[in-house]
MIGULUM-820455 format. One record per residue (C-alpha): residue number from 1; residue in one letter; x, y, z. Coordinates in steps of 0.05 Angstrom, whole numbers, plus 5000, padded with zeros to 4 digits. Layout:
# residues N
    k  r     u     v     w
  NUM  A     X     Y     Z
...
***
This chain:
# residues 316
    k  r     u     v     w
    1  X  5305  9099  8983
    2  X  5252  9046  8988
    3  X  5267  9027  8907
    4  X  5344  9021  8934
    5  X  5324  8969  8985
    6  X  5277  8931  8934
    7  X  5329  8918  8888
    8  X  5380  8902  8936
    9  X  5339  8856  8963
   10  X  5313  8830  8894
   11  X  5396  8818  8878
   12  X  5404  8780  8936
   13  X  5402  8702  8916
   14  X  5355  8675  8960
   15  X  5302  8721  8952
   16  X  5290  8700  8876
   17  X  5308  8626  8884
   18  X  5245  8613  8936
   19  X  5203  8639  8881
   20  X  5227  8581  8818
   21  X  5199  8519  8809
   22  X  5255  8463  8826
   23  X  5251  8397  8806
   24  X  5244  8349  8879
   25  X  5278  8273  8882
   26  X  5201  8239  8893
   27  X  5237  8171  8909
   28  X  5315  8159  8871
   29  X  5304  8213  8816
   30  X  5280  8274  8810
   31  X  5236  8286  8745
   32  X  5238  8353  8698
   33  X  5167  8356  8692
   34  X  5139  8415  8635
   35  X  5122  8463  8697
   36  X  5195  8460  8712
   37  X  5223  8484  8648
   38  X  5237  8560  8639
   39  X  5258  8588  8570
   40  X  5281  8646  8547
   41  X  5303  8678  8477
   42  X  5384  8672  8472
   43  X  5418  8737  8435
   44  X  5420  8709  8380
   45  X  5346  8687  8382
   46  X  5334  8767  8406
   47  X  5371  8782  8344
   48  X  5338  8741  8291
   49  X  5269  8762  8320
   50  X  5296  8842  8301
   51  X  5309  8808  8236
   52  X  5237  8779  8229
   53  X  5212  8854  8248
   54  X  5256  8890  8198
   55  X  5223  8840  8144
   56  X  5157  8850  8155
   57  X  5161  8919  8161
   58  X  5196  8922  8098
   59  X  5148  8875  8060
   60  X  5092  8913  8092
   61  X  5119  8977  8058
   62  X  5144  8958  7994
   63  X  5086  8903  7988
   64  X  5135  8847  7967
   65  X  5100  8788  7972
   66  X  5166  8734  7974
   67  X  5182  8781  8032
   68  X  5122  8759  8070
   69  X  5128  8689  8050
   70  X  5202  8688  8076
   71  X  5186  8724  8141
   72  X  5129  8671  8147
   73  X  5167  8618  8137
   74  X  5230  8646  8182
   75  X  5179  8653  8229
   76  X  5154  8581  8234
   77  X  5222  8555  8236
   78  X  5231  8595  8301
   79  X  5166  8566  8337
   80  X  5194  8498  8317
   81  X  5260  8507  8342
   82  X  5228  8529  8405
   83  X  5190  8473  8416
   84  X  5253  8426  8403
   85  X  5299  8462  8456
   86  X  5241  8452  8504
   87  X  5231  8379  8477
   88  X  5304  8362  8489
   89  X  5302  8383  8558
   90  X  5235  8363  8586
   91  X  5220  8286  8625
   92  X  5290  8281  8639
   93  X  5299  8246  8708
   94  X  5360  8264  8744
   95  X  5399  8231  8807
   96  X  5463  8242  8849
   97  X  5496  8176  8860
   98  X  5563  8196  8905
   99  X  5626  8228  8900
  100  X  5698  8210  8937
  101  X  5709  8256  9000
  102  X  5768  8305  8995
  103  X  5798  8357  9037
  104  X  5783  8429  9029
  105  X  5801  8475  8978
  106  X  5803  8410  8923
  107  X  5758  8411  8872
  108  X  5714  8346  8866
  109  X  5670  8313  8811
  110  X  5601  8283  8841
  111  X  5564  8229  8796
  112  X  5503  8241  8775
  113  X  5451  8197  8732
  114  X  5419  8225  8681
  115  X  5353  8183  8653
  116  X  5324  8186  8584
  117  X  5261  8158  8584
  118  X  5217  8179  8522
  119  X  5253  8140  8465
  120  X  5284  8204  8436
  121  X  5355  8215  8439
  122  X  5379  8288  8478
  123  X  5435  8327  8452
  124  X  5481  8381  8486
  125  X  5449  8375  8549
  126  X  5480  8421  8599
  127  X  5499  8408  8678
  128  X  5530  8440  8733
  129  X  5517  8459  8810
  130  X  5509  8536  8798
  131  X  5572  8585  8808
  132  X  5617  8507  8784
  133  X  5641  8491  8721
  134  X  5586  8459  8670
  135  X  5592  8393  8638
  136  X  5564  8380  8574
  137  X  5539  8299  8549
  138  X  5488  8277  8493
  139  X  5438  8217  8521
  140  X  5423  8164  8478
  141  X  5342  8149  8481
  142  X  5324  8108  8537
  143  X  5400  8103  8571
  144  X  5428  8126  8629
  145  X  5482  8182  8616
  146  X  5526  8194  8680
  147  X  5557  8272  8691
  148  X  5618  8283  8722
  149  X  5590  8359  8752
  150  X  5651  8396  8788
  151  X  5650  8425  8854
  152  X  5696  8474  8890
  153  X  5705  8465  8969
  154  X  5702  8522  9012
  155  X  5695  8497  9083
  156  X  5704  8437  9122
  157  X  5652  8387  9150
  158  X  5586  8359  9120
  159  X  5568  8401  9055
  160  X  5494  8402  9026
  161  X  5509  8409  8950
  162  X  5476  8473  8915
  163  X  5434  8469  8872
  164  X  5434  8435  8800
  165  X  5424  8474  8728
  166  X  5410  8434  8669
  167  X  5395  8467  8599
  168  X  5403  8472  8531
  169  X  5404  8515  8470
  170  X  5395  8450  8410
  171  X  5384  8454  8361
  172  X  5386  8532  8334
  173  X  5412  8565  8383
  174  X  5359  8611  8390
  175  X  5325  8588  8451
  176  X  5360  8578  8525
  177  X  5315  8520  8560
  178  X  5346  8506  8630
  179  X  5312  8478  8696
  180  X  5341  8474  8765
  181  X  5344  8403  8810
  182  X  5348  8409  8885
  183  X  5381  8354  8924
  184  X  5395  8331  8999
  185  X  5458  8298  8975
  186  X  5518  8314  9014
  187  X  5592  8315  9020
  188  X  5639  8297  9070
  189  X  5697  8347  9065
  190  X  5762  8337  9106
  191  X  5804  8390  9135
  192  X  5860  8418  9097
  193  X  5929  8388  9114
  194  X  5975  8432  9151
  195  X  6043  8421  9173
  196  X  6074  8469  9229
  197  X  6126  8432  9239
  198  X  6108  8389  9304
  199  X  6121  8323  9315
  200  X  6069  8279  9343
  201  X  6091  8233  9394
  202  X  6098  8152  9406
  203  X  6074  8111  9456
  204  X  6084  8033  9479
  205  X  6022  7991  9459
  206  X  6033  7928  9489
  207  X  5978  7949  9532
  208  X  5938  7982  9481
  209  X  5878  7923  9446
  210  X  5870  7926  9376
  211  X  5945  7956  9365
  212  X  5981  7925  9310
  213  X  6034  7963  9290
  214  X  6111  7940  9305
  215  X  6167  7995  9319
  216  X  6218  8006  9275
  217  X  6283  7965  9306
  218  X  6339  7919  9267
  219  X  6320  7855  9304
  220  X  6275  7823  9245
  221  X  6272  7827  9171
  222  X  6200  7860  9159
  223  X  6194  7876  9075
  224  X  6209  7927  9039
  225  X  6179  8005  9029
  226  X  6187  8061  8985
  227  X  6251  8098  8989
  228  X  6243  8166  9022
  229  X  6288  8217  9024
  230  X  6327  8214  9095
  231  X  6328  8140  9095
  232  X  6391  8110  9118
  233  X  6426  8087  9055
  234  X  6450  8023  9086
  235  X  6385  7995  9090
  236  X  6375  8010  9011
  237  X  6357  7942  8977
  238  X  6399  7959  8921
  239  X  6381  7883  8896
  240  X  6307  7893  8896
  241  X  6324  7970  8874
  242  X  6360  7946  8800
  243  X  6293  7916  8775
  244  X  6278  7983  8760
  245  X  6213  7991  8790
  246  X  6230  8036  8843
  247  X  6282  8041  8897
  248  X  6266  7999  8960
  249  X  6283  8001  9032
  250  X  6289  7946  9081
  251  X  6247  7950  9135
  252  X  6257  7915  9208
  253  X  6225  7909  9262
  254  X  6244  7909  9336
  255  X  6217  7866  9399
  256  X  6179  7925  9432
  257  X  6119  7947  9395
  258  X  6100  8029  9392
  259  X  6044  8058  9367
  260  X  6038  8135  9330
  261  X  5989  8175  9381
  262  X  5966  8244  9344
  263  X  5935  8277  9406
  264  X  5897  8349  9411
  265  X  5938  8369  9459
  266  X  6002  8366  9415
  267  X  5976  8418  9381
  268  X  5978  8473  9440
  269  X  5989  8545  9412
  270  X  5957  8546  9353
  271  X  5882  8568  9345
  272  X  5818  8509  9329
  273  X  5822  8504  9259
  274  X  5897  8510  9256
  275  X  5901  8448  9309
  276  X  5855  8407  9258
  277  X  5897  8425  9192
  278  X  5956  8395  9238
  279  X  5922  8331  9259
  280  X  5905  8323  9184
  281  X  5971  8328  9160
  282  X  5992  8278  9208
  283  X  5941  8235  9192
  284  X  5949  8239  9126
  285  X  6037  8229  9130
  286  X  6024  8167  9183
  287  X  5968  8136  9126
  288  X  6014  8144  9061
  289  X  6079  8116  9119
  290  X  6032  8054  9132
  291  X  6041  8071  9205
  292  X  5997  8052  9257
  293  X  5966  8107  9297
  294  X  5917  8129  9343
  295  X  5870  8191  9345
  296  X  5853  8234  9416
  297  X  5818  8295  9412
  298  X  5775  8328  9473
  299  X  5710  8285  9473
  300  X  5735  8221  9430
  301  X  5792  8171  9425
  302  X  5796  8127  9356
  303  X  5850  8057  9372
  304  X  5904  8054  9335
  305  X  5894  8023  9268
  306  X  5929  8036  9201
  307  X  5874  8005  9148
  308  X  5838  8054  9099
  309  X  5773  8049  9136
  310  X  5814  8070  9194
  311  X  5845  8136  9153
  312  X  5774  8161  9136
  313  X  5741  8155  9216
  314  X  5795  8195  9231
  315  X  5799  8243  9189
  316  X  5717  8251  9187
***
């Protein structure tokens, strides 16, 4: 019973990770020092030491002395190709620069730096937040290579990324060198856009400071937008439309501005994380519409606005 609850607890992630060395940013990089490497025979490196055995047992048998010079000199080349996958790993210096935020459930790619500082190039070097896809670059000696590491969103809100694996296997194969990076870096992720069919509602904001919007009325010519489908087809621009760049329509505006208000209590009935998916949608419809609109949940209001600095408050 007591070796059941050992190795549960042994298979349980966190318990192991306390125990391994991680590299730790000590200003803007974080530095792959020798105590940080691990390495570790590959299968095929577990295989060719079987082979090495089954030589020198047979040259010990038979006496054949090329079969101790080849098992010698097999040998050799596998403590040298040891001490190049370690080589081609260690005093690498490693950053996170910043990645675009995104709404959950997308998969992102976060930049990181990866510095070559020992005037020998690095090739097939190996990096990916662990349980995310890998990404794979040669560095050129003393350059900066940037990764592109992929990262799957699970859950809303401010996300500390996991940990970062880099490693390698040049140049034989036989070896697996990897070391882990540990980072405060974060990510902003938005809530996943929702539609259940509600409509948000308008309000006049004449009274309303920092408003800028105009409703939509046929008083004054006000350019042109994409053509989306429900449009009224008299107010096509089929003139503008037979460039063929796209089909326009004309837009106008009327004497009594009104501004979009997407308001928490709109969303009555549906449960919290439900009511956010629906306030991101419509944040996210008003945005690509060029709308103006405003933003009142429980303990904050956000003016009505409609620039892209505007589209990020609210949706953070």
């Amino acid at each position: 019973m007591v070796a059941k609850n050992l190795l549960l607890l042994f298979r349980k992630q966190l318990f192991w990770q306390q125990w391994v060395r991680v590299a730790k940013p000590t200003g803007e990089f974080a530095s792959l020092t020798p105590r940080k490497i691990y390495i570790i025979p590959t299968r095929w490196g577990m295989l060719y030491g079987l082979m090495l055995f089954a030589l020198l047992a047979g040259s010990i048998n038979y006496s054949v002395s090329l079969g101790f010079f080849v098992t010698f000199l097999l040998t050799s080349l596998g403590n040298i190709a040891m001490l190049h996958t370690w080589r081609n790993i260690v005093h690498l210096d490693v950053r996170l620069m910043h990645a675009k935020p995104l709404f959950v459930g997308s998969n992102v790619s976060v930049l990181m730096h990866v510095r070559e500082s020992k005037n020998r190039p690095r090739f097939a070097i190996t990096a990916q937040f662990i349980d995310n896809p890998a990404n794979i670059e040669d560095i050129t000696a003393n350059t900066t290579q940037s990764f592109y590491l992929p990262i799957v969103t699970q859950k809303r809100g401010y996300m500390v990324c996991p940990r970062i694996r880099l490693c390698t296997e040049f140049p034989l194969n036989l070896f697996h060198a990897w070391a882990y990076v540990e980072s405060a870096f974060q990510l902003i992720v938005y809530p996943k856009p929702v539609d259940y069919s509600r409509n948000p509602s308008y309000a006049a904001d004449t009274n309303i400071e920092g408003a800028n919007a105009a409703s939509l009325g046929d008083d004054e010519f006000n350019g042109h937008k994409s053509y989306q489908i429900g449009d009224s087809f008299s107010r096509v621009d089929w003139k503008a439309s037979s460039r063929g760049i796209g089909i326009f329509t004309k837009q106008y505006s009327g004497n009594v501005n009104s501004t979009l208000w997407l308001d928490w209590d709109a969303t009555l009935g549906l449960d919290t994380e439900a009511r956010i998916s629906q306030l991101s949608y419509w944040i996210v419809e008003a945005h690509q519409t060029e709308q103006s609109y405003g933003l009142r949940l429980p303990n904050l209001t956000i003016n009505p606005n409609n620039t892209e600095a505007h589209f990020h408050e609210a949706l953070t």
